[in-house]
N, C-alpha and C positions, 0 to 999 in steps of 0.2 A: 504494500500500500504506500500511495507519494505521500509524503508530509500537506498536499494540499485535501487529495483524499480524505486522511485523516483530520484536517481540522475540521471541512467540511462534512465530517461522520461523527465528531466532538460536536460541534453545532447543532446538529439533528438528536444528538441523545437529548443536550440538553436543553430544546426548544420540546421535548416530549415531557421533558423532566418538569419544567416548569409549567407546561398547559398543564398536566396531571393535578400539581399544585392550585394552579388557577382552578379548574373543574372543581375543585374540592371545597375552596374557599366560600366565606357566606356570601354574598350581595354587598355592595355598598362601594363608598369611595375609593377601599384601599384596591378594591377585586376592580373596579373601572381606571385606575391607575394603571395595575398591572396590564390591564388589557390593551391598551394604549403603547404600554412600552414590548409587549408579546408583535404587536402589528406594524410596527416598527423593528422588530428583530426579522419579523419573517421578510418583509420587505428587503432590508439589509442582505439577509442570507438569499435571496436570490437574485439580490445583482452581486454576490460574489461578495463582499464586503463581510466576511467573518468577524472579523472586530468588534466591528460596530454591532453586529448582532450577538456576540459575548457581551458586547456592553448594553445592550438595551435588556435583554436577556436577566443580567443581574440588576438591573433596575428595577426590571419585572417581578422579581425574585425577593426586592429589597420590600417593594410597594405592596406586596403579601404579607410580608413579617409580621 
C-alpha cells in the first residue's frame, strides 16, 4: 500500500469513526456543530485534501465531547 493509499484509508476509518459517534449523539447544538464540520471533512477528503479533513474531522470529534 502507497503512503497516499494509506492516508486516504486512515481518513475513511476515521470519517466512519466519527459518523458512528455522531449517529449516536442526542440532538442539539453540539450534534449540529459536528455535523457541519463531518460535511466539511467529506468534502475535503474528496478533492484529495486529507489534512484538512483530519482537521475538520477532529473538530467534529471535538464539537461531540
Amino acid at each position: 500500500m502507497t503512503p497516499e493509499t494509506n492516508k486516504s484509508t486512515n481518513v475513511a476509518d476515521k470519517m466512519k469513526s466519527v459518523k458512528a459517534a455522531w449517529d449516536k449523539a442526542p440532538s442539539g447544538p453540539k450534534k449540529d456543530a459536528a455535523l457541519k464540520h463531518y460535511q466539511a471533512a467529506e468534502k475535503a477528503h474528496n478533492a484529495k485534501h486529507d489534512a484538512d479533513a483530519i482537521k475538520e474531522l477532529d473538530a467534529a470529534a471535538h464539537a461531540l465531547a
